[in-house]
C-alpha positions as a Markdown table, in Angstrom:
| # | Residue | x | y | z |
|---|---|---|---|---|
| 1 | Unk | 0.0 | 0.0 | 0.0 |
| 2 | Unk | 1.2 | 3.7 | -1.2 |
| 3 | Unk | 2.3 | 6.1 | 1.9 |
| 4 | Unk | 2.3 | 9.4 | 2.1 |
| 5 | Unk | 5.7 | 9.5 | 2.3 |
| 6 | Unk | 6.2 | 8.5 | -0.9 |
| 7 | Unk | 4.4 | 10.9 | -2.5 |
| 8 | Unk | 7.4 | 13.8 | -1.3 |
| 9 | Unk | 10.6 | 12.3 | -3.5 |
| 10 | Unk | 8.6 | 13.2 | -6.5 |
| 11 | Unk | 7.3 | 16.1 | -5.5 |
| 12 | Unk | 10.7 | 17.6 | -3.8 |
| 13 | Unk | 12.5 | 16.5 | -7.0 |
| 14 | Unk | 9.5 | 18.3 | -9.4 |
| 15 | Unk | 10.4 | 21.6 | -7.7 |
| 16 | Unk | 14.2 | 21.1 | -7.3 |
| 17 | Unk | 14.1 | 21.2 | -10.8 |
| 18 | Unk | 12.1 | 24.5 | -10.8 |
| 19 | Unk | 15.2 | 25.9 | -8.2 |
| 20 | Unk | 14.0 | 25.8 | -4.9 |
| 21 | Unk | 15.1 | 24.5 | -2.0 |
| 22 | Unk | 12.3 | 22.0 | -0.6 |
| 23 | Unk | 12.0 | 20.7 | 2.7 |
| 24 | Unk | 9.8 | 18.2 | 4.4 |
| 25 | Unk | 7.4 | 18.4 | 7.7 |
| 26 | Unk | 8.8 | 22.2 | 7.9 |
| 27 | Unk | 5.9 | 23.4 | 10.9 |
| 28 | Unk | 2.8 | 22.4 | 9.9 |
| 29 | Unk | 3.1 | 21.7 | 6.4 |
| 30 | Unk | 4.5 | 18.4 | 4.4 |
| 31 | Unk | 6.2 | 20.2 | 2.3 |
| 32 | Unk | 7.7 | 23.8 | 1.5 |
| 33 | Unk | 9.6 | 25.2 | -0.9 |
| 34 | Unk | 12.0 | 28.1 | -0.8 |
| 35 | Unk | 13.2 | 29.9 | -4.0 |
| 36 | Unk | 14.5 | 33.5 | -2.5 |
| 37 | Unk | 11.4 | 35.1 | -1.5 |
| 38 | Unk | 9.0 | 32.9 | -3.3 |
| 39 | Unk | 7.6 | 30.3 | -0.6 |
| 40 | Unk | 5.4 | 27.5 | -2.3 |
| 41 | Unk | 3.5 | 24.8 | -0.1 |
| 42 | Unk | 2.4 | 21.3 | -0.7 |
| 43 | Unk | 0.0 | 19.0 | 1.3 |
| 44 | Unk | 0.3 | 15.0 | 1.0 |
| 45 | Unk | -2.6 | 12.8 | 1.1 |
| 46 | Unk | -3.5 | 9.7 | -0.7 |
| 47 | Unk | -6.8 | 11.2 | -1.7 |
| 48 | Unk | -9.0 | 14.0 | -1.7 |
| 49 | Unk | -10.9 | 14.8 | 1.6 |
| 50 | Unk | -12.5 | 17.6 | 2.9 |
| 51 | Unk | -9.2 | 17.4 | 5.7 |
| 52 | Unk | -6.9 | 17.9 | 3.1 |
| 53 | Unk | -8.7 | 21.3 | 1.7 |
| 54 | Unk | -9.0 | 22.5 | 5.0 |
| 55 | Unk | -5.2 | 22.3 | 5.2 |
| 56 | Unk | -4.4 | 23.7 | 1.8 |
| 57 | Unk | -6.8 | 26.5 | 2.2 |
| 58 | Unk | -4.9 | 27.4 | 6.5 |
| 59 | Unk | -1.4 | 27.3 | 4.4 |
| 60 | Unk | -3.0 | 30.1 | 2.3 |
| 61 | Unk | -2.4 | 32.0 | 5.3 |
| 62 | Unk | 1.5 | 31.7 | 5.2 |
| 63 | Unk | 1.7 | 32.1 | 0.9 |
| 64 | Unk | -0.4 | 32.0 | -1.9 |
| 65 | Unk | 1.6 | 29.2 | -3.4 |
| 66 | Unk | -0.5 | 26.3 | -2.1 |
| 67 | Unk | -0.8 | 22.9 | -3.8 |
| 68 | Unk | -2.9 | 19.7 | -2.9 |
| 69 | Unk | -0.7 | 16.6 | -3.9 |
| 70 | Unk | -2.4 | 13.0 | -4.6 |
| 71 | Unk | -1.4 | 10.4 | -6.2 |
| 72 | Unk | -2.4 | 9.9 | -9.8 |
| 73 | Unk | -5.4 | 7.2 | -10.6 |
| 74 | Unk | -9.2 | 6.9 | -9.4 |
| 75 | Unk | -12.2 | 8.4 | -11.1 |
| 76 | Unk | -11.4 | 10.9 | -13.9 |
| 77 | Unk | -15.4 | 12.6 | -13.2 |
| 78 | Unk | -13.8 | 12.7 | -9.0 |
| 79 | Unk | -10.8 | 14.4 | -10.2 |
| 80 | Unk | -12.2 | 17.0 | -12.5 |
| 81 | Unk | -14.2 | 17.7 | -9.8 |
| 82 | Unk | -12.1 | 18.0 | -7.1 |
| 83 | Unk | -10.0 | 19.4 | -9.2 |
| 84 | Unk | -12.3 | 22.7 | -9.5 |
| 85 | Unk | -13.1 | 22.5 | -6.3 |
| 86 | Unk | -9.3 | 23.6 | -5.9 |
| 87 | Unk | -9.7 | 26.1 | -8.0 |
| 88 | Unk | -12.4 | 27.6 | -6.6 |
| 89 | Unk | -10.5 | 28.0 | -3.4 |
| 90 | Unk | -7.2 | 29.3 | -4.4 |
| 91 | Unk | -5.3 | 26.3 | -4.2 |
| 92 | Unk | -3.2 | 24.3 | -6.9 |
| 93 | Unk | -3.3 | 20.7 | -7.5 |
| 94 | Unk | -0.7 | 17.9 | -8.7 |
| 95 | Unk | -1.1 | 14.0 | -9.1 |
| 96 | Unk | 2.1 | 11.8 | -8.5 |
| 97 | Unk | 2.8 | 8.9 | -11.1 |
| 98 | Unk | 3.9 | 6.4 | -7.9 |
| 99 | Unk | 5.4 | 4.0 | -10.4 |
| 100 | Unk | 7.9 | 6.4 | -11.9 |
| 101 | Unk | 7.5 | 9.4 | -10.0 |
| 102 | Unk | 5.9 | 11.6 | -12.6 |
| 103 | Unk | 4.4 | 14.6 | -11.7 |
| 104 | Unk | 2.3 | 16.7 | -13.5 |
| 105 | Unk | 0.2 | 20.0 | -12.4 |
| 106 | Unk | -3.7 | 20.0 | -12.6 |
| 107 | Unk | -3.8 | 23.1 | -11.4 |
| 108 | Unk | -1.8 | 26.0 | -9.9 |
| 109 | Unk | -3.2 | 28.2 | -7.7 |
| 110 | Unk | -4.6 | 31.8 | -8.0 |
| 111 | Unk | -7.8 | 33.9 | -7.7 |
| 112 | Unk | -10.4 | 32.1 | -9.8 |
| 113 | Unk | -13.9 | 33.0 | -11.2 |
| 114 | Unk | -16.4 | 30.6 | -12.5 |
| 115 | Unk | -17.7 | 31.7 | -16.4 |
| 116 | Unk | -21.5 | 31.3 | -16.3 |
| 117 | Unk | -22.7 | 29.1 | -19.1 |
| 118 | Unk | -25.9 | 30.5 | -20.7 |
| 119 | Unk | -26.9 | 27.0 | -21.9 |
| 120 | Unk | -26.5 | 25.4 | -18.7 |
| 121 | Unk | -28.4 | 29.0 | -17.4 |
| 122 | Unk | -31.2 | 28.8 | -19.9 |
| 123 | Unk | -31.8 | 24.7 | -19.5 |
| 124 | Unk | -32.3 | 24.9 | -16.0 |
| 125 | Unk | -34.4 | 28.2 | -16.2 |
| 126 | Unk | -36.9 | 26.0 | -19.1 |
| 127 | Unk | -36.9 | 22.6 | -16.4 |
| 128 | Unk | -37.8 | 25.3 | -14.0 |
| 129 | Unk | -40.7 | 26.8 | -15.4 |
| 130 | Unk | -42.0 | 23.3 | -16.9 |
| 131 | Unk | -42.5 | 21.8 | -13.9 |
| 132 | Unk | -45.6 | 23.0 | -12.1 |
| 133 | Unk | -45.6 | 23.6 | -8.8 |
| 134 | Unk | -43.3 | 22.1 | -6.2 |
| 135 | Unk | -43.6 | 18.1 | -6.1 |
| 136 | Unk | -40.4 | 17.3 | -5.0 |
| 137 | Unk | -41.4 | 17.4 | -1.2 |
| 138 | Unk | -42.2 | 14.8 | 0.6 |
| 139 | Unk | -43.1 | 11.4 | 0.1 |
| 140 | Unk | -43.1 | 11.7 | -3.9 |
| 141 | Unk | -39.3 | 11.3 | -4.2 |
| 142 | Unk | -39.8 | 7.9 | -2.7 |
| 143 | Unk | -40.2 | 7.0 | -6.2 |
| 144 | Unk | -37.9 | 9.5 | -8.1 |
| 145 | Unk | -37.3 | 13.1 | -8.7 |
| 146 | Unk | -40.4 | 14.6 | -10.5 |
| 147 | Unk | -39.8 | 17.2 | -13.5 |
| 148 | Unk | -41.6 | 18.4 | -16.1 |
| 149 | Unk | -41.6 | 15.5 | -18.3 |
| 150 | Unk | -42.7 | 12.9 | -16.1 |
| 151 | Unk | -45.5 | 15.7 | -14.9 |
| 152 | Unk | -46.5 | 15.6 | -18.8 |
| 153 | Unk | -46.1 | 11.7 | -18.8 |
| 154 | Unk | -48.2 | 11.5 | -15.6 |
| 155 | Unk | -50.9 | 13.7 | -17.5 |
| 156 | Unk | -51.0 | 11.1 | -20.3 |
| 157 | Unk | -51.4 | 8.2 | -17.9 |
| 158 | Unk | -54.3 | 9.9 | -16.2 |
| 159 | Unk | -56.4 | 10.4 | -19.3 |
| 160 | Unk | -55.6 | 6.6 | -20.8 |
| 161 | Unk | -56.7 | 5.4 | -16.9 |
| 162 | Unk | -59.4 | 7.3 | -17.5 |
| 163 | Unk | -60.7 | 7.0 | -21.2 |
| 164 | Unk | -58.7 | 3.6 | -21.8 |
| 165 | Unk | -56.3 | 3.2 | -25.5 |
| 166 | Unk | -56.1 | 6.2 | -27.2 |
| 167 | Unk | -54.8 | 8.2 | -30.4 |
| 168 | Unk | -51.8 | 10.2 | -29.3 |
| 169 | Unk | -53.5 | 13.3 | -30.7 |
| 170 | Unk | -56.5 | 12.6 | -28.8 |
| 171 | Unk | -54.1 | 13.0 | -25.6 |
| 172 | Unk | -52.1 | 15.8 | -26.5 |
| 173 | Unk | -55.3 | 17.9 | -27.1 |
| 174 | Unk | -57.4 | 16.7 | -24.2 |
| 175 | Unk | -54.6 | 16.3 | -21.5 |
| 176 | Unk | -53.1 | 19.3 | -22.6 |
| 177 | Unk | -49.2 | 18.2 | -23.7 |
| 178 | Unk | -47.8 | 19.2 | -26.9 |
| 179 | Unk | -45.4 | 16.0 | -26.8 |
| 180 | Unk | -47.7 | 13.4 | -25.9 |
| 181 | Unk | -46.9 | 11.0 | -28.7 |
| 182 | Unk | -43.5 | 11.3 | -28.2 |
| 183 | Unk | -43.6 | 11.0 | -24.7 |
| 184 | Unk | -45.5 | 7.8 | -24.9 |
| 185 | Unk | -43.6 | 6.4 | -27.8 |
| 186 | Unk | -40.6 | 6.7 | -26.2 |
| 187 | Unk | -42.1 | 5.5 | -22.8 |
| 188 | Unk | -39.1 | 5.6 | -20.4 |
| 189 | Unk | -41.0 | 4.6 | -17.5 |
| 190 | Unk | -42.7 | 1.7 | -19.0 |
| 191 | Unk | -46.0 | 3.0 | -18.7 |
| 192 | Unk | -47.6 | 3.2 | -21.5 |
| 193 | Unk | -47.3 | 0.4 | -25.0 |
| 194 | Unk | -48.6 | 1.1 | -28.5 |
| 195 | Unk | -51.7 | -0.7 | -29.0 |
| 196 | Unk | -51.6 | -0.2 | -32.9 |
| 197 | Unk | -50.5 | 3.1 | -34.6 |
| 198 | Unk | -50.7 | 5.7 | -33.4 |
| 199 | Unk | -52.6 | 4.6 | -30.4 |
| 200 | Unk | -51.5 | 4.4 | -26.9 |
| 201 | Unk | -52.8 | 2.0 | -23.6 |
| 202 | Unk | -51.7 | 2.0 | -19.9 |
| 203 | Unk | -49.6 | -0.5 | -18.7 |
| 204 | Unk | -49.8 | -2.0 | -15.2 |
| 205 | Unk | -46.4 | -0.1 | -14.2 |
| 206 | Unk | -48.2 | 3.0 | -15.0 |
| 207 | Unk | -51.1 | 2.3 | -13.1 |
| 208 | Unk | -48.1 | 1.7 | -10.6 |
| 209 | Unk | -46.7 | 5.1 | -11.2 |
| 210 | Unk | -49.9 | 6.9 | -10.9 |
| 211 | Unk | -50.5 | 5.5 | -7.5 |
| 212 | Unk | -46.7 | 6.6 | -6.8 |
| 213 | Unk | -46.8 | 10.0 | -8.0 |
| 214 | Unk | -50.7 | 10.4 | -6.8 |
| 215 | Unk | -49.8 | 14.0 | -5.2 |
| 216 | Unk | -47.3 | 15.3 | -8.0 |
């Protein structure tokens, strides 16, 4: 199993390179650097934690050279995120190759803003106003997160429970959704199964559902 400890040759040896002077368990960091007046700072841990931000973002209080050191590997979705996270607080990141001692910078620290991202913006802003109401209270998440399109698929289900097989424009005009067909072609609940063309009947798991999502 990997230590800690060997996570600092690589490291001391990455910023050697760079000219500083590095030296290890120097007060209460793993590792600090020293090129003249330029101080750099680098916590050790075998993984991310919440422990190991809360150290790199106290060394922040000695220089704004901070780095989080882990070794390289795990989830690349973890990383990226973690990664930001970093970011977002000032603080660098490098992995450590334990095999061969290869080390290579994520990140390196500074001030850092997010960029908003009008899709990302306007998509939630659409889910938002689609989905009527507030259902995601209570006991309806039992059975999953309600949005707007299972609210629509719900709305078909109701008016085949009620009025049995049906043509996909008859419930898109009387239930009042645009998408009907499609929602009930592509049935990703399993609630609903094409009868013949064009028309639509309830399945038992959407009887199910409609007992499940009763107050949504």
């Amino acid at each position: 199993m990997p230590r800690e400890a060997d996570l600092y040759p690589p490291i001391k040896a990455h910023l050697q390179r760079q000219g500083y002077d590095v030296k290890g368990e120097v007060g209460a960091a793993d590792v600090v650097a020293r090129r003249g007046d330029d101080l750099v700072v680098v916590e050790l841990k075998l993984g991310f934690s919440l422990a190991l931000f809360h150290q790199g973002i106290d060394r922040l209080a000695v220089t704004d050279n901070v780095y989080l050191a882990v070794p390289e590997g795990g989830k690349a979705k973890a990383l990226k995120a973690n990664v930001k996270l970093a970011r977002r607080a000032g603080l660098g990141v490098m992995t450590v190759r334990l095999r061969d001692g290869f080390v290579e910078v994520l990140a390196d620290p500074g001030p850092y803003a997010a960029r908003q991202s009008k899709k990302k913006k306007s998509r939630l802003l659409r889910a938002f106003d689609r989905l009527q109401g507030d259902p995601n209270e209570g006991g309806a998440t039992r059975h999953g997160i309600v949005t707007g399109y299972r609210q629509d698929a719900l709305k078909c289900a109701r008016f085949l429970a009620v009025h049995g097989p049906s043509k996909g424009a008859h419930v898109k005009n009387w239930a009042e959704v645009p998408q009907a067909t499609q929602i009930m072609a592509a049935d990703h609940y399993g609630w609903f199964t094409r009868v013949e063309r064009g028309v639509y009947a309830l399945t038992d798991a959407g009887r199910q559902g409609l007992k499940d999502f009763g107050d949504a």
